[in-house]
C-alpha positions, 0 to 999 in steps of 0.5 A, spaced: 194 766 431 196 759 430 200 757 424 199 751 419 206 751 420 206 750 428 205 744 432 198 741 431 195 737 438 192 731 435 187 730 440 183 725 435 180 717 435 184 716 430 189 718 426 193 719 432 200 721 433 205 718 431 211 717 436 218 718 433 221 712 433 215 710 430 216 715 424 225 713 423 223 706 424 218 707 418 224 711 413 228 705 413 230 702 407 226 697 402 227 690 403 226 684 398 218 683 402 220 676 399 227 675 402 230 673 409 229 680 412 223 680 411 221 674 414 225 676 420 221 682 421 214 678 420 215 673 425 217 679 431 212 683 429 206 677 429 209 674 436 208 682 438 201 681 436 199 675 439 202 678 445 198 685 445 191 681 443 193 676 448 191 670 445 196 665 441 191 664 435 193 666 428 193 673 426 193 676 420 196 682 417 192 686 411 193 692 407 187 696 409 183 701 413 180 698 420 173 697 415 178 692 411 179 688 417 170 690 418 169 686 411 174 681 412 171 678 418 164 678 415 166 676 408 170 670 409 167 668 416 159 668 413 155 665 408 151 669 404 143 668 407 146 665 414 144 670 420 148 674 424 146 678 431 149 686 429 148 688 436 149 696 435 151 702 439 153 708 435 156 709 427 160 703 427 155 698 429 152 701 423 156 700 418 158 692 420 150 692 418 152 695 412 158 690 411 153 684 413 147 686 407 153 687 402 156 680 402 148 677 403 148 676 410 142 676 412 142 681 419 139 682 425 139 688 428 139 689 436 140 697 438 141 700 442 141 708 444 147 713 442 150 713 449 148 707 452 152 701 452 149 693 450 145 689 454 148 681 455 142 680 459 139 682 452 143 679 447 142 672 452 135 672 452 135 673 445 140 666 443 136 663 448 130 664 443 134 661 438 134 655 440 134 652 432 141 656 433 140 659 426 144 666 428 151 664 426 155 670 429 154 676 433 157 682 432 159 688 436 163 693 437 169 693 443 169 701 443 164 705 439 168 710 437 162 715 435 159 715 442 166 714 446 162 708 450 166 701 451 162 695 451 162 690 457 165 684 452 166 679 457 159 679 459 157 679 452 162 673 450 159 670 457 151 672 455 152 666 448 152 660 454 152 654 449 150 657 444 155 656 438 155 663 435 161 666 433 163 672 437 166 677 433 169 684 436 171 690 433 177 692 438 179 698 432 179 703 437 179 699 444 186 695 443 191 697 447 187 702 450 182 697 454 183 691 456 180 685 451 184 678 453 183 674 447 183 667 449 180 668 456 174 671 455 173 666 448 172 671 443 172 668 436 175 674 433 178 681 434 179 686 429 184 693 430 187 698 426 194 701 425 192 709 426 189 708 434 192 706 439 197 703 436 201 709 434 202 708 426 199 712 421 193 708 417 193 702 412 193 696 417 188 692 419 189 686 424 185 680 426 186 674 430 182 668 428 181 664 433 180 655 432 172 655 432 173 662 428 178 658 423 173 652 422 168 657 420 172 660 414 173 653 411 166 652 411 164 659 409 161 661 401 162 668 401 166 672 396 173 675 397 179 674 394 184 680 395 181 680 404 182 673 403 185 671 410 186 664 409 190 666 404 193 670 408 194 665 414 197 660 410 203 667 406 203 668 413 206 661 416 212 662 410 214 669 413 210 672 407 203 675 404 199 673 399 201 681 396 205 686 396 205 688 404 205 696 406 213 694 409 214 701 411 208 700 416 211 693 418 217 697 421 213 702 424 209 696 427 215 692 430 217 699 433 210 700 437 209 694 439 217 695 442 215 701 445 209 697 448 212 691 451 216 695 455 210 699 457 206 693 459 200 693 457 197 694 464 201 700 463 198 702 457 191 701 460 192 705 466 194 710 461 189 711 457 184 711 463 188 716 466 187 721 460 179 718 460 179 721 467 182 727 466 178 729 460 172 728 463 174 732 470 176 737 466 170 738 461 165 737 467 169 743 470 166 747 464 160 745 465 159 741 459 156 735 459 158 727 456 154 723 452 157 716 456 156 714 463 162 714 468 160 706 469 162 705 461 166 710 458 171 709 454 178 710 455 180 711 448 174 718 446 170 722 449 163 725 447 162 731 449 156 735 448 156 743 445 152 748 449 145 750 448 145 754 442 152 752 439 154 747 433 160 742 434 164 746 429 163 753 433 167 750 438 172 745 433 174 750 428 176 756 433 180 749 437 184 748 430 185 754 428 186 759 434 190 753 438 192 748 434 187 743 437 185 738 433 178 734 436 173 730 432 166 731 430 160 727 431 157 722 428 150 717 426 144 719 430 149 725 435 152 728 429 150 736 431 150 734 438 157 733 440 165 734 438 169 728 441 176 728 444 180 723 443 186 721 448 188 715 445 196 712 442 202 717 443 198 722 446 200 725 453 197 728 460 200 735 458 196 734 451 190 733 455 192 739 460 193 743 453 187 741 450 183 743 456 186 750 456 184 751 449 177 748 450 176 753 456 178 759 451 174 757 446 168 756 450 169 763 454 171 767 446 164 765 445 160 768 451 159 761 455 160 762 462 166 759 465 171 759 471 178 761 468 182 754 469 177 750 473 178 744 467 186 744 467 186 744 475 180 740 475 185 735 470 191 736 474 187 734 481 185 727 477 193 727 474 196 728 481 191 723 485 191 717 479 198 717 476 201 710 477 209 711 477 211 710 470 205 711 467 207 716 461 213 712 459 210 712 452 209 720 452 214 723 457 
């Protein structure tokens, strides 16, 4: 029987584990966050970052869950009654919806099923009508966490053609697992989070605000004081913040994004695609079906669905307690339906191996019919067909 004093595989979309060298890096010793060290700390961390959203616009650090970074865009970006287009795939899309009617933002909700991703076609014709131009923004998610789908932000930056909305993309839990090119792709605003594939604990919310996205916050009427990012920006020029910083997560940060330029991003992206790979094999191994498509899954989170007759915690609990798997419920609309495996962060093929045993187990312990070792043999085929050299440079 596992014990709770035994090494847990934290196979979530967050939080996700936390490398070592993250963890020591965290320990150091306070420092004067208005003194010469700080500021020294500040300025490799934002150079780090700019780098990671690929963009060289400001960003701006807040002390804040990644729903923080969520009401932070909405808030100092958009006025109470302008218009926004909430483009929804899953739970997270929701909540932006949630946010918007919150501070007064008057919201159009286009939505589409658990499982699928958006339609830029969709969304083209739709600001195509809007020729009076009265939808300010779009919102969207990069990756949904609650149906592990990945939504085609290139296209949908490309779907707006002239018209002037801003582009504002939740990457909480996409950045660094998939590729999202800040500038390239014309994205106005980009938000991730500390606990995901950054490999920290949570309390760090991100956004890199582009030119057109900063001109938007001059103008905008809405109320914020604490998630305030001109405030923010303008702390941030000087090598400080506006408040008291979560400086332990600050050392935490420089240590990843380290970690990460010696990875490469292109590193990292293959990766995470590999364990996306390997899940996938191996679940579909055992008979069990995926909530996403191959053409839009997620490289951070799979959904899996439970076997008929079975709930999510019949499956999650005995993975937690028997084996010290940790995984993910469901969430919104598929809730009772699946249990998601997260392979984002610091996490490793072998994790993956491992989870796919215990999963196998569980499944057998409950009468589902089940070839012993087909997942792992199916996950280690993709392992050693698919691994670029280097690949777990992270993780090994």
């Amino acid at each position: 029987m596992f014990s709770m004093t035994d090494k847990q595989i934290l196979l979530l979309p967050g939080p996700t584990p936390v490398p070592p060298r993250v963890a020591l890096a965290m320990a150091r010793p306070a420092i004067n966050h208005r003194g010469p060290e700080f500021k020294a700390l500040w300025e490799e961390v934002m150079e780090g970052l700019k780098d990671v959203f690929q963009t060289r616009s400001e960003v701006v650090i807040l002390t804040a869950s990644g729903t923080g970074g969520m009401e932070a865009a909405v808030a100092n970006l958009i006025s109470p009654g302008e218009k926004v287009l909430a483009v929804t795939i899953g739970a997270f899309g929701e909540r932006f919806i949630q946010i918007c009617r919150a501070f007064g933002v008057e919201t159009e909700v286009m939505a589409f099923p658990y499982g699928q991703a958006a339609d830029p076609l969709a969304i083209a014709r739709r600001l195509e009508a809007d020729t009076e131009h009265k939808i300010k923004a779009i919102l969207v998610q990069h990756n949904e966490t609650s149906t592990g789908v990945l939504n085609d932000i290139q296209a949908i930056s490309r779907a707006r053609g002239s018209h002037p909305a801003l582009l504002i993309v939740d990457s909480i839990s996409g950045l660094v697992a998939a590729d999202l090119p800040m500038d390239a792709w014309h994205v106005d605003v980009v938000i991730a989070g500390s606990q995901k594939a950054f490999m920290l604990p949570p309390g760090l919310t991100m956004l890199a605000v582009s030119d057109r996205a900063w001109q938007a916050a001059e103008k905008c009427t809405n109320h914020r004081f604490y998630l305030d990012i001109k405030k923010a920006r303008n702390s941030g020029l000087k090598g400080q913040t506006p408040f008291t910083p979560a400086v332990p997560l600050l050392y935490g940060l420089q240590e990843s994004l380290r970690l990460l330029k010696t990875e490469t991003l292109a590193g990292s992206f293959a990766r995470h695609a590999l364990m996306r790979d390997m899940v996938r094999a191996g679940v579909r191994a055992l008979g069990l079906k995926l909530l996403a498509d191959d053409t839009v899954a997620s490289p951070a989170v799979t959904a899996v669905c439970v076997p008929e007759g079975m709930k999510p915690a019949d499956i999650i609990t005995p993975l937690r307690e028997k084996f010290g798997v940790v995984v993910a419920g469901g969430q919104g609309d598929v809730k009772d339906r699946v249990f998601r495996i997260g392979h984002l962060g610091y996490v490793s093929c072998s994790d993956i191996l491992a989870g796919l045993a215990a999963l196998e187990n569980v499944l057998i312990d409950a009468g589902v019919p089940v070839t012993r070792g087909a997942a792992v043999a199916a996950a280690g085929a993709i392992l050693s067909e698919g691994m670029p050299a280097g690949v777990e440079t992270l993780a090994s």
